[in-house]
KELUMRO-645273 format. One record per residue: residue number from 1; residue in one letter; x, y, z of N, C-alpha, C in turn. Coordinates in pm, whole numbers, plus 32768, in hexadecimal, padded with zeros to 4 digits. Example, Ala and Ser with C-alpha at 12.3 -4.5 7.8 and 13.67 -1.06 7.14 Angstrom:
KELUMRO-645273
ATOM|i|aa|n.x|n.y|n.z|ca.x|ca.y|ca.z|c.x|c.y|c.z
ATOM|1|a|8527|7DC7|830C|84CE|7E3E|830C|8528|7EB6|830C
ATOM|2|s|8505|7F1F|82C4|8557|7F96|82CA|850A|8003|8313
This chain:
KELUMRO-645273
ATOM|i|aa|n.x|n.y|n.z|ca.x|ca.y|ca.z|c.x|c.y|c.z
ATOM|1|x|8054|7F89|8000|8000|8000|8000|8058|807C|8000
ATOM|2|x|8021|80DF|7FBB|8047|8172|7FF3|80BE|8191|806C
ATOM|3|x|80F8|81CC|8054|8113|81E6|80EC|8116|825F|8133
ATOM|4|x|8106|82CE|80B9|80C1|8349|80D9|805F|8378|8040
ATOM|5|x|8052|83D5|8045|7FE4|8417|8018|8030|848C|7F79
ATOM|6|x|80AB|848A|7FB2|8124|84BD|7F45|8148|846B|7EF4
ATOM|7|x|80E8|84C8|7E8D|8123|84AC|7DE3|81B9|849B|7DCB
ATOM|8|x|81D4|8447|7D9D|826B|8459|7D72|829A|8457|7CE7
ATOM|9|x|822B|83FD|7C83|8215|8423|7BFA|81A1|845A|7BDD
ATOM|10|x|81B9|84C6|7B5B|8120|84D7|7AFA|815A|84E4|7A96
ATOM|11|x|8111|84A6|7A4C|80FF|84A2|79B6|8085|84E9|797C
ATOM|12|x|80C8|853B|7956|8070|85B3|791C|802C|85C2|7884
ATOM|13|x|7FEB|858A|7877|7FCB|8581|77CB|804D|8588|776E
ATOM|14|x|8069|84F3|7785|80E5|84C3|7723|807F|8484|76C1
ATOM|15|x|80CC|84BA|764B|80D0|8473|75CB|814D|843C|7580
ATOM|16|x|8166|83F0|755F|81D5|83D5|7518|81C0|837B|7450
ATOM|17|x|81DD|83D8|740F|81FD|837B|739A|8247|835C|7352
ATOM|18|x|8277|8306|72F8|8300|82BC|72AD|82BD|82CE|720F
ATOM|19|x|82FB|8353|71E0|82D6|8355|7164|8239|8360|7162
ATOM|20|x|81F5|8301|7133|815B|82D8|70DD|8110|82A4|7160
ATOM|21|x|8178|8261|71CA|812C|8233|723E|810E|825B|72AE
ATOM|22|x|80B1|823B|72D7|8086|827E|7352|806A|822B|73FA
ATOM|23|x|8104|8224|7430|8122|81D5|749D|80C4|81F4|750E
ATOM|24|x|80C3|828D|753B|805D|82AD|7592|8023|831C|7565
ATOM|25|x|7FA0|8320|7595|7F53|836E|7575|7F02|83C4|7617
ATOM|26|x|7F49|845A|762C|7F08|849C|768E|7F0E|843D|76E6
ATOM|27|x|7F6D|8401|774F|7F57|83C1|77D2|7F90|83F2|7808
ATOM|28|x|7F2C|83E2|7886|7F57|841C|7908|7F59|83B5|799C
ATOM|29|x|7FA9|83DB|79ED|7FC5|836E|7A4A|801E|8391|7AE5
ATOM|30|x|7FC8|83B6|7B3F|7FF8|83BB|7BD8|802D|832B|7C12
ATOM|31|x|80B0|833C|7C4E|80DD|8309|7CB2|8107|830C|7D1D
ATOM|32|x|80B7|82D1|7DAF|80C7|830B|7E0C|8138|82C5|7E33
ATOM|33|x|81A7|82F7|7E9F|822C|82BC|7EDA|81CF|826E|7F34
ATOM|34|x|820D|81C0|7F0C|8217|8160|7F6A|818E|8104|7F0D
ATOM|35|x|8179|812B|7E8D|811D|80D1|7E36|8144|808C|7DDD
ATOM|36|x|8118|802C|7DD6|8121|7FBE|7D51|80B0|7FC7|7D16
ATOM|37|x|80D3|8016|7C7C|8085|7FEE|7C14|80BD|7FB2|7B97
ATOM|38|x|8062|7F4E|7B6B|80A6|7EFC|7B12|802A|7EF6|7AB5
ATOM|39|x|80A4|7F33|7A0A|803A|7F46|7989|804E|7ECD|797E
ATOM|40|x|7FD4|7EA6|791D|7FC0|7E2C|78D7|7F66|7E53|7855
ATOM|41|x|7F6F|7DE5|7806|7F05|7E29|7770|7F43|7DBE|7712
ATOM|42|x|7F21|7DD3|7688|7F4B|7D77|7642|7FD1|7DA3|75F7
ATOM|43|x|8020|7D41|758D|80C0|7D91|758F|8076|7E07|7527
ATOM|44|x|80E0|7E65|750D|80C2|7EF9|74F8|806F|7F4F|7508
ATOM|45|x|801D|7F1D|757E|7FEE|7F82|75AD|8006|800B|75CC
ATOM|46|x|8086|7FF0|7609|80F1|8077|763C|8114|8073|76AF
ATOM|47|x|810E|7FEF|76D9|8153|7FF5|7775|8201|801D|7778
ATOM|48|x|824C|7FC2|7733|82CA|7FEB|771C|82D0|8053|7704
ATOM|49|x|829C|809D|76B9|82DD|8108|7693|8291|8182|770C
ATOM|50|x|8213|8174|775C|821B|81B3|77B1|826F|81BD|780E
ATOM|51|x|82A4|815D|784C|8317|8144|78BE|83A6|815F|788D
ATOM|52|x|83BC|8176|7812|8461|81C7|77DD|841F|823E|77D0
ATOM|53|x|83C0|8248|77AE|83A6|82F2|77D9|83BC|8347|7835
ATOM|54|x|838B|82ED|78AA|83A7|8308|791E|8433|8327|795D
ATOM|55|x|84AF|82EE|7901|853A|82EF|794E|8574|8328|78D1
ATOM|56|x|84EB|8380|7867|8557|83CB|7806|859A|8388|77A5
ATOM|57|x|859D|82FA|77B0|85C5|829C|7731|858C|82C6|76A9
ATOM|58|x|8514|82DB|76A3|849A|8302|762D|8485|83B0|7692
ATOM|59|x|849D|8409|763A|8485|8492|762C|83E6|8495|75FF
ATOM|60|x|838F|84AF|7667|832D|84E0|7618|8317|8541|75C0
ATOM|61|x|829E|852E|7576|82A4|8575|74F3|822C|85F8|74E0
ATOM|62|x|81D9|85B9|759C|81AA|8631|75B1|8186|860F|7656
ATOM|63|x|816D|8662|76BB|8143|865B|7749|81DB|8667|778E
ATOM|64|x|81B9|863D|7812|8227|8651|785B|8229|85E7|78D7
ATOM|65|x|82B9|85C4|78E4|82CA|857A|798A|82EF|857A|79EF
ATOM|66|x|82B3|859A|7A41|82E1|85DD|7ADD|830B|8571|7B49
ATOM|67|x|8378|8597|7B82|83AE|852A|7BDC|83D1|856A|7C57
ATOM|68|x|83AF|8534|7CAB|83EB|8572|7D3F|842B|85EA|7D42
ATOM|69|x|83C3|8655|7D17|83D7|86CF|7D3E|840C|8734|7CC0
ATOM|70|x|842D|86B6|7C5A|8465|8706|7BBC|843A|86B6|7B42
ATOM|71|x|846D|8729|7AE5|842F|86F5|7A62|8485|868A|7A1E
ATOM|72|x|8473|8636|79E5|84DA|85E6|7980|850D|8635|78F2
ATOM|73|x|8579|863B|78CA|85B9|8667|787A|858D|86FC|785A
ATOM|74|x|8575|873F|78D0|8565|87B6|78BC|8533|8827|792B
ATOM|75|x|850A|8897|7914|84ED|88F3|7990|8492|8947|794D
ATOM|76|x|8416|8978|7992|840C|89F9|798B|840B|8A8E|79D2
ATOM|77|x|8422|8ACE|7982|843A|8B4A|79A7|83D1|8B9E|79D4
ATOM|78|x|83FF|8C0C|7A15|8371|8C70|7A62|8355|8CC2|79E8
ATOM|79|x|8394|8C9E|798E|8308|8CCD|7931|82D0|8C6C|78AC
ATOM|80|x|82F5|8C09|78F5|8299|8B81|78E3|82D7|8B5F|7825
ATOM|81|x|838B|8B6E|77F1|83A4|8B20|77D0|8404|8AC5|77E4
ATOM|82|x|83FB|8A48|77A0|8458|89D0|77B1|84DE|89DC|7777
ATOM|83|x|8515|89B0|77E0|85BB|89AA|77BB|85DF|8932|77D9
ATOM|84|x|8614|88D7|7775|8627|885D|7794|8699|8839|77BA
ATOM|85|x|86BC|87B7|77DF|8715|879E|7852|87A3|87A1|780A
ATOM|86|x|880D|87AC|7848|8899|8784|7818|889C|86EA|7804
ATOM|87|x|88F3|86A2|77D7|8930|8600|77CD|8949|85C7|7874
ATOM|88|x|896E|863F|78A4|89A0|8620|7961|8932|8647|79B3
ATOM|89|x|88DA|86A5|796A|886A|86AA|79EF|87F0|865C|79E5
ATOM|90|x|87DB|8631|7945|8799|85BA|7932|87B4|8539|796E
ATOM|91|x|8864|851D|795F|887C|84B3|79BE|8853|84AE|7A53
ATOM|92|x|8891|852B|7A55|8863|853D|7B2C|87FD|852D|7B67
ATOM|93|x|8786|8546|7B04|86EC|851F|7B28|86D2|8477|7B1A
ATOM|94|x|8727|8440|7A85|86F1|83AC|7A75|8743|83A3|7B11
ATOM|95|x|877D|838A|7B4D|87A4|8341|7BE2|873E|833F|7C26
ATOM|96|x|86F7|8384|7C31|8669|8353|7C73|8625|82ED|7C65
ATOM|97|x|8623|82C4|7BDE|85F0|826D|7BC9|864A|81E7|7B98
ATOM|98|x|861F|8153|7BDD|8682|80E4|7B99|8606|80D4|7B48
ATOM|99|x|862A|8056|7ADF|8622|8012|7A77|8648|7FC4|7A4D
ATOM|100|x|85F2|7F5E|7A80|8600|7E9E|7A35|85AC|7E5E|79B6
ATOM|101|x|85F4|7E3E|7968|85EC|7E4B|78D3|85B1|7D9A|78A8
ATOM|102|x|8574|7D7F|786D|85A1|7CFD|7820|85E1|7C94|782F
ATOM|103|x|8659|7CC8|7805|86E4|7CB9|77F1|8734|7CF6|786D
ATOM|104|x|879F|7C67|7895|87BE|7CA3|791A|8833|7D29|792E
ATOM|105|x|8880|7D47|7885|88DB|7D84|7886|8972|7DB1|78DE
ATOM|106|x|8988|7D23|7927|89F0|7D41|7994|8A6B|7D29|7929
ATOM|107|x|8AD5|7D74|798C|8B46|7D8D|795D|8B81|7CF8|796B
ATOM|108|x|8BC0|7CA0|78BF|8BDA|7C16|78C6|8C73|7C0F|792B
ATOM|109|x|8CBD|7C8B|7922|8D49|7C77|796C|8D3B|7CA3|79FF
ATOM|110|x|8CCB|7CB0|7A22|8CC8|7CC7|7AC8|8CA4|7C6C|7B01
ATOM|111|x|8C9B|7C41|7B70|8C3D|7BEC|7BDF|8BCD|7C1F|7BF0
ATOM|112|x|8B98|7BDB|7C55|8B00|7BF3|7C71|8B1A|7C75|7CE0
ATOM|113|x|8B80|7CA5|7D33|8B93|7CD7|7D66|8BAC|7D71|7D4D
ATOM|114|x|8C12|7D3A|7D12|8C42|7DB3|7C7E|8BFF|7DEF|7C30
ATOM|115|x|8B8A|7DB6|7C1C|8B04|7E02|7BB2|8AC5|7E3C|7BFE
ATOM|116|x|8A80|7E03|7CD1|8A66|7E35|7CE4|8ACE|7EC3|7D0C
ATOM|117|x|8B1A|7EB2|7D19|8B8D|7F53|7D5A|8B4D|7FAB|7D0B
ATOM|118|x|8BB7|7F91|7C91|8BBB|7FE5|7C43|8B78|805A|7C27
ATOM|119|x|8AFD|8060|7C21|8AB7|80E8|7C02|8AC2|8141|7C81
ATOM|120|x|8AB6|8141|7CCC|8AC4|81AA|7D54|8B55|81CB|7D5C
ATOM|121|x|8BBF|8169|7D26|8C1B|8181|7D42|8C52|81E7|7CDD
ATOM|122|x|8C54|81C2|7C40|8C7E|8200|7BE0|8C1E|82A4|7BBB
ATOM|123|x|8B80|828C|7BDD|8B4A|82D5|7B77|8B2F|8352|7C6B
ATOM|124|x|8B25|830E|7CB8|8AE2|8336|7D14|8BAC|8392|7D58
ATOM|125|x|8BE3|834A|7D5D|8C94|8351|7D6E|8CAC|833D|7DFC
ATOM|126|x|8C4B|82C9|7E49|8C40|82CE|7ECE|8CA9|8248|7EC1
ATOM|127|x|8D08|8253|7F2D|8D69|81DE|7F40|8D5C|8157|7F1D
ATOM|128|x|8DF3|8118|7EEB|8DC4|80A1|7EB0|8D87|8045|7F31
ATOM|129|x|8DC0|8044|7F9E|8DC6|7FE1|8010|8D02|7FDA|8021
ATOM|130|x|8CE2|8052|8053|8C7A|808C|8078|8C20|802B|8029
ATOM|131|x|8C32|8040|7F85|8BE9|8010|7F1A|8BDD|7FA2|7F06
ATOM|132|x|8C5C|7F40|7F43|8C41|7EAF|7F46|8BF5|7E82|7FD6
ATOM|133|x|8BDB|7EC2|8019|8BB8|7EA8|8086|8B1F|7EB9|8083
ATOM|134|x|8AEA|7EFA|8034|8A5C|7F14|802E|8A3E|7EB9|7FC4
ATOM|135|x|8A8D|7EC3|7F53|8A51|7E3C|7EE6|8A48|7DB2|7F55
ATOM|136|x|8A7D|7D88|7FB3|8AAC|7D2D|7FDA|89F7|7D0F|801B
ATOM|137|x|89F2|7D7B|8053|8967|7D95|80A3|88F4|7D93|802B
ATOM|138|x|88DB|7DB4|7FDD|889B|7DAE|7F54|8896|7D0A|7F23
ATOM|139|x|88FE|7CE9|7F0E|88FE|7C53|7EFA|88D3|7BE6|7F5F
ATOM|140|x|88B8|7C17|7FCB|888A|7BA5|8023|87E8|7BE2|8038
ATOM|141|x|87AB|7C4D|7FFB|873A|7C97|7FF3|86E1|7C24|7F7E
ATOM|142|x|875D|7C33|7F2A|8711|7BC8|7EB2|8722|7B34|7EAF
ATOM|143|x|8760|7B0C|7F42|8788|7A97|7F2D|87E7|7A44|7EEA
ATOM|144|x|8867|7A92|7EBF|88B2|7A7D|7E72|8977|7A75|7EBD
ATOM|145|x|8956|7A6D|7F5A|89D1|7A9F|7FAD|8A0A|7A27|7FA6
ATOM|146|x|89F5|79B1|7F8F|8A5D|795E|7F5A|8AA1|7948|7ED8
ATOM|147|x|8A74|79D2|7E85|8ABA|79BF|7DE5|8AC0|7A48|7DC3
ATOM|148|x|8B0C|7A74|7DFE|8B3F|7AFD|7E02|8BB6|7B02|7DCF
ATOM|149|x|8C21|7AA5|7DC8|8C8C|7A81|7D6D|8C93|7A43|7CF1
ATOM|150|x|8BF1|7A23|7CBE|8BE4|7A01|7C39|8BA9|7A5F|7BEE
ATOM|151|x|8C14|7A0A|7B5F|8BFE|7AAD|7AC6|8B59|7A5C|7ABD
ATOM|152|x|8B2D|7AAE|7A6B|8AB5|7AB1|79F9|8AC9|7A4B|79BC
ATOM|153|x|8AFE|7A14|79A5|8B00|7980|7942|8AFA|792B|79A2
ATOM|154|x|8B27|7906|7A21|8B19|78AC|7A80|8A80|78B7|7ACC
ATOM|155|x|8A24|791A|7AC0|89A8|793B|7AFC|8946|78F7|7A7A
ATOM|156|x|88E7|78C8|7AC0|8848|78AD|7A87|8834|7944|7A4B
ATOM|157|x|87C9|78FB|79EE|8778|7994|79DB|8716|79FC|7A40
ATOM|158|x|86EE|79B2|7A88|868B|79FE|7B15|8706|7A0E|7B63
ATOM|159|x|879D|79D9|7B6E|87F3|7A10|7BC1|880D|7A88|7B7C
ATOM|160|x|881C|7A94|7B16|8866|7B0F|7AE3|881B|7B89|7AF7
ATOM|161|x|878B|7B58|7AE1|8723|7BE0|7AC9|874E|7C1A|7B66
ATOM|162|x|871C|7BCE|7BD9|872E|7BC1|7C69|87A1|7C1E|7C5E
ATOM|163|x|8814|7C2E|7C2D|888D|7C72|7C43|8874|7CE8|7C02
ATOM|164|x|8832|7CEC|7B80|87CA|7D82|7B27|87AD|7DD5|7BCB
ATOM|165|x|8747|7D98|7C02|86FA|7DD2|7C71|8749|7E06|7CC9
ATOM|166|x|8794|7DA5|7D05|87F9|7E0C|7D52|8859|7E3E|7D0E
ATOM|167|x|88A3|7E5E|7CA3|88B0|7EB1|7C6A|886E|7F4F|7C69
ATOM|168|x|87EF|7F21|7C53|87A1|7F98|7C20|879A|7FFE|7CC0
ATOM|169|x|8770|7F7B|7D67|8749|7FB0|7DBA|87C3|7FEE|7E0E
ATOM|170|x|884F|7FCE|7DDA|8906|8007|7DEA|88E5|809F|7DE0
ATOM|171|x|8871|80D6|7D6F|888B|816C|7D5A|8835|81BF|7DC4
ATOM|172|x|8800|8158|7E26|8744|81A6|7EA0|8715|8201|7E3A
ATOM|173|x|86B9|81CD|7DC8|865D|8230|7D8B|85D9|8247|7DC5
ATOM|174|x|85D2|8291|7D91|8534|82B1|7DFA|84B1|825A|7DB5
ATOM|175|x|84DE|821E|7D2A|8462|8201|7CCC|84BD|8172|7C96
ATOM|176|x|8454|80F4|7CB4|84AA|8091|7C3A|8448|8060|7BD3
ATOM|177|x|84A1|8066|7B78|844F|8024|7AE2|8471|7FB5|7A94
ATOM|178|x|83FD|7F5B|7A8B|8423|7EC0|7A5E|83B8|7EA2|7A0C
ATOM|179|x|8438|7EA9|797D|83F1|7E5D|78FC|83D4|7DEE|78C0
ATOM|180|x|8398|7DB4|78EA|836B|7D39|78E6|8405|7CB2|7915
ATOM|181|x|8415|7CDE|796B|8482|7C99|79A4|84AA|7C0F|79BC
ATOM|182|x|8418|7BD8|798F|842F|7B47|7999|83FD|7AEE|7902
ATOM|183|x|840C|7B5E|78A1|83D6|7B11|7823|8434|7AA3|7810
ATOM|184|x|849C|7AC9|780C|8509|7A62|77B2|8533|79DF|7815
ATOM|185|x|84FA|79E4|78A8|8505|7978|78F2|84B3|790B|78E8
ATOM|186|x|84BA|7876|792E|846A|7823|793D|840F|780E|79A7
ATOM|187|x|83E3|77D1|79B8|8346|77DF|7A38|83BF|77E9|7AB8
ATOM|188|x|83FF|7772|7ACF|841D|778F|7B49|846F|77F0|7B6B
ATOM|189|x|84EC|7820|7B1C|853B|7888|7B05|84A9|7919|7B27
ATOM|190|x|8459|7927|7ADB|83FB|79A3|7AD7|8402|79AF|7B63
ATOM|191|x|83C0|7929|7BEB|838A|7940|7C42|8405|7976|7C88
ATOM|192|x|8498|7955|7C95|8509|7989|7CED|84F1|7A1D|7CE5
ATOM|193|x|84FE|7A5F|7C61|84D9|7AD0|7C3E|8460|7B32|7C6E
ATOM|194|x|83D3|7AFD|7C6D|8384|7B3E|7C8C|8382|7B2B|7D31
ATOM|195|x|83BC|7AD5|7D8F|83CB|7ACC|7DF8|840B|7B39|7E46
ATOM|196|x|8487|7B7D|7E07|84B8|7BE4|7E32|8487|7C7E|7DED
ATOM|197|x|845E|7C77|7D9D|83D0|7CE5|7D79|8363|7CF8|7DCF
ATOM|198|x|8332|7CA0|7DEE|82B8|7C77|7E88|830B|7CD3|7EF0
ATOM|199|x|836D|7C80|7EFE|839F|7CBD|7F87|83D1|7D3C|7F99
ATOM|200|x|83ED|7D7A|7F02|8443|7E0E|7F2F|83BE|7E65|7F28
ATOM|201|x|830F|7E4E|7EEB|82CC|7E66|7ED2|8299|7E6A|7F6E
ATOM|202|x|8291|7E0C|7FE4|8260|7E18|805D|82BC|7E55|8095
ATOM|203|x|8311|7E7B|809B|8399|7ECA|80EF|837E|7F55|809F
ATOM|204|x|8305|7F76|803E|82C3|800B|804B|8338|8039|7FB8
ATOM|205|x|838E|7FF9|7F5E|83BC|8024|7EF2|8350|805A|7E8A
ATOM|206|x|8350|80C2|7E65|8315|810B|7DFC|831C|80E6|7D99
ATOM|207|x|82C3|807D|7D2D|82D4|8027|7CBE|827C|806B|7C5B
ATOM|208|x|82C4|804E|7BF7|826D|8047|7B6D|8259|7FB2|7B00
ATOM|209|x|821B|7F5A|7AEC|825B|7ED0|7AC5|820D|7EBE|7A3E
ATOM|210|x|824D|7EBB|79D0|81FF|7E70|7970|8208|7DCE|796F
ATOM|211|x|81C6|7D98|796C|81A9|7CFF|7979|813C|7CA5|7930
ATOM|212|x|8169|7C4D|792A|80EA|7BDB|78E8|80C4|7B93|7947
ATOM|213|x|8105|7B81|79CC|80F3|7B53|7A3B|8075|7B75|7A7F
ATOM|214|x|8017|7B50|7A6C|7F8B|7B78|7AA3|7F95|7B61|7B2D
ATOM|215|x|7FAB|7AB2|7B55|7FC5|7AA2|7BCA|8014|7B21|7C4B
ATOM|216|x|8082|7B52|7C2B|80EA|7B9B|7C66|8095|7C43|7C74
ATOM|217|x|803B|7C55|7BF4|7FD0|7CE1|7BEA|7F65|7CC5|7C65
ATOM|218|x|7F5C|7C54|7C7B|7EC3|7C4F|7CC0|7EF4|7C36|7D88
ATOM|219|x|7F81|7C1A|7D9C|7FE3|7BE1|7DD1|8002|7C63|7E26
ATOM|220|x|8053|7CAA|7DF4|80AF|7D0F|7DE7|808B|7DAF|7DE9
ATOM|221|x|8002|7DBC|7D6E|800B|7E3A|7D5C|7FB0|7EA2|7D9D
ATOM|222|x|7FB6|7EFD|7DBC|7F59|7F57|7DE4|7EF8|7F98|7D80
ATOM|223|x|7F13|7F9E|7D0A|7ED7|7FC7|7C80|7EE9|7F63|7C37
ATOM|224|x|7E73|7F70|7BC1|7E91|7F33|7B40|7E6E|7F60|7AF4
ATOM|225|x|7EC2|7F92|7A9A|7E9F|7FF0|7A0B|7E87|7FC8|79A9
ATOM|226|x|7E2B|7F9A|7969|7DF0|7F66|78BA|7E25|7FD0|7852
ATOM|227|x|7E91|7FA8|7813|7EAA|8012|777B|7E84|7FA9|7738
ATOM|228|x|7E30|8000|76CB|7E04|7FC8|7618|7E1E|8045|75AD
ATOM|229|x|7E39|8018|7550|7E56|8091|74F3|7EB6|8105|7519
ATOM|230|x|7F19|810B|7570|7F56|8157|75AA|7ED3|81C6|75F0
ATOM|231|x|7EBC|818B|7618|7E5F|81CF|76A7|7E3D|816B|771C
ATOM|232|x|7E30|81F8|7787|7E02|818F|7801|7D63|81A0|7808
ATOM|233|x|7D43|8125|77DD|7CA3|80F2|77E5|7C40|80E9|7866
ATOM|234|x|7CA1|80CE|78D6|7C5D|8070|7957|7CD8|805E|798C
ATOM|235|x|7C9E|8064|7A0B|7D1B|8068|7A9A|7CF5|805E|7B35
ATOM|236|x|7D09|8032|7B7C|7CD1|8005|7BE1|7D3E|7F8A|7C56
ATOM|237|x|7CDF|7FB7|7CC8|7D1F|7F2E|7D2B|7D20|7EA1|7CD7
ATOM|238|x|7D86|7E34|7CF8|7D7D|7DF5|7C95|7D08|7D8F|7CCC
ATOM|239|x|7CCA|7D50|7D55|7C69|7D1E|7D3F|7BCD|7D73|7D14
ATOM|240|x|7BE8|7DF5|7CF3|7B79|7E39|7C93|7B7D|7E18|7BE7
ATOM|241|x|7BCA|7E2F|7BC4|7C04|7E1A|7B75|7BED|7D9B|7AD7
ATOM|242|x|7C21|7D0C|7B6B|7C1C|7C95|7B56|7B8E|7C4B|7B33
ATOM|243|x|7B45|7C96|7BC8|7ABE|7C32|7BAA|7A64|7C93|7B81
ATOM|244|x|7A5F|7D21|7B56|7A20|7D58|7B31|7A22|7DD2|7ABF
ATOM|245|x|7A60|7DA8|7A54|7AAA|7DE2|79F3|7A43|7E2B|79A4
ATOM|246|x|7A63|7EC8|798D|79D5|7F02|795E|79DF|7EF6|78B2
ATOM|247|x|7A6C|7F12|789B|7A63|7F1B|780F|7A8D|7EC5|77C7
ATOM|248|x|7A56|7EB2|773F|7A63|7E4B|76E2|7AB9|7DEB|76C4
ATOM|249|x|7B38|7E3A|76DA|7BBF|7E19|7681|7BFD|7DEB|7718
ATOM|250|x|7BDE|7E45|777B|7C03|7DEA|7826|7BE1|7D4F|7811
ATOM|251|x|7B50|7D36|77F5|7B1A|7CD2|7821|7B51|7C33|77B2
ATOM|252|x|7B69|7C8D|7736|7BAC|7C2C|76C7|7C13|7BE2|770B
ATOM|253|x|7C8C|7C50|7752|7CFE|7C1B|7734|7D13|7BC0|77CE
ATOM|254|x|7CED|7C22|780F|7CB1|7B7F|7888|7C83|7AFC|7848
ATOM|255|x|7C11|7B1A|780D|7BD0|7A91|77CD|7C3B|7A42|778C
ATOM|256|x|7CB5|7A8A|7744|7D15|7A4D|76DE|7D77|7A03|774A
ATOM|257|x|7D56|7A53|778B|7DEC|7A10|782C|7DCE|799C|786B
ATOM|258|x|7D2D|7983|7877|7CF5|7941|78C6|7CFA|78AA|7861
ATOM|259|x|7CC4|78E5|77EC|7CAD|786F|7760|7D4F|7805|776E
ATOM|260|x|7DB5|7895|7758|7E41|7855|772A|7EBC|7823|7772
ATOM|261|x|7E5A|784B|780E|7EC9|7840|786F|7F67|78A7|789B
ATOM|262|x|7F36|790A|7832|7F9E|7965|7839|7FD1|79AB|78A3
């Protein structure tokens, strides 16, 4: 649940398009600090590309995104125009936010230890000692404190993601974002994964999750957001949601989940 009443994201009538296409259309979207909401919809809807919006990956193409107290890739002025961000003050804001991808993207010549350091250490410039000492704490967060001396090629795939996460949680962002994080895994691999999502989710972490994981939405989240057509259709607690879906394209893709086991 909540854990206060402070917004920490809005999404302000974002639109985004690619050429001829039209990823999102006018969405908007509050997040309160200490909530889990997790989009779901069918693929291109625009969930992905809402959640890189969010960390500035995808530049919207119209609206704006507000994060704990500032704008993303930009400012305005008291006489209300935009000046957009530098390469370094754009970066300084993404630290707020981590980001777990797909793809686990760890560094193949580090350890599990070493991937986690690294970012606080290199990009934050807080001591190396310090930095292994908190990854160390991070890795036994995810369950991973007995393989803290193994590379990326010696880890499972749900180990590696597991090392993504603390990775991501090495930088204390105020906001985490996870893109479908367990597609490329297998059932039991998924569950290691969504196990420590659960848990950083009850310890009051501020989530955003795209997922196919219905189970982990109904589990986990405090919201559930329906995108179709790059819009948000329907949204709600997820046992509102679940057994009582108002709109059309809600009630389909349940029905398709339920049919296919998805």
């Amino acid at each position: 649940m909540p854990t206060t009443n402070h917004i920490i994201l809005k999404v302000q009538n974002v639109s985004k398009d690619f050429g001829s296409t039209l990823a999102l259309n006018n969405v908007s979207l509050d997040v309160h600090a200490g909530e889990v909401v997790v989009l779901i919809g069918p693929s291109g809807s625009g969930k992905s590309t809402l959640l890189r919006s969010i960390n500035y990956l995808e530049v919207p193409t119209e609206g704006r995104i507000w994060l704990d107290g500032e704008y993303m890739g930009g400012r305005l002025t008291d006489s209300g125009q935009w000046l957009e961000d530098s390469p370094k003050e754009l970066a300084r804001k993404r630290q707020k936010v981590g980001m777990v991808f797909q793809l686990f993207n760890l560094f193949a010549h580090l350890n599990a230890i070493d991937n986690v350091a690294v970012g606080p250490h290199k990009v934050l410039g807080r001591p190396k000692a310090e930095c292994r000492a908190l990854a160390e704490q991070l890795l036994h967060k995810v369950h991973l404190a007995d393989h803290s001396q193994k590379y990326p090629s010696q880890l499972s795939g749900g180990q590696q993601q597991r090392v993504a996460i603390a990775r991501a949680l090495a930088m204390n962002p105020k906001l985490m974002l996870f893109d479908e994080p367990t597609s490329a895994l297998d059932p039991q691999l998924t569950w290691e994964v969504l196990e420590v999502m659960q848990e950083l989710a009850e310890e009051g972490m501020t989530m955003v999750v795209v997922t196919h994981e219905l189970a982990f939405a109904q589990r986990a989240a405090d919201r559930v957001v329906y995108l179709e057509a790059a819009q948000i259709v329907e949204q709600g607690p997820p046992q509102t949601l679940f057994e009582n879906p108002q709109h059309e394209g809600t009630r389909k893709f349940f029905s398709y989940y339920t049919t296919w086991g998805g």
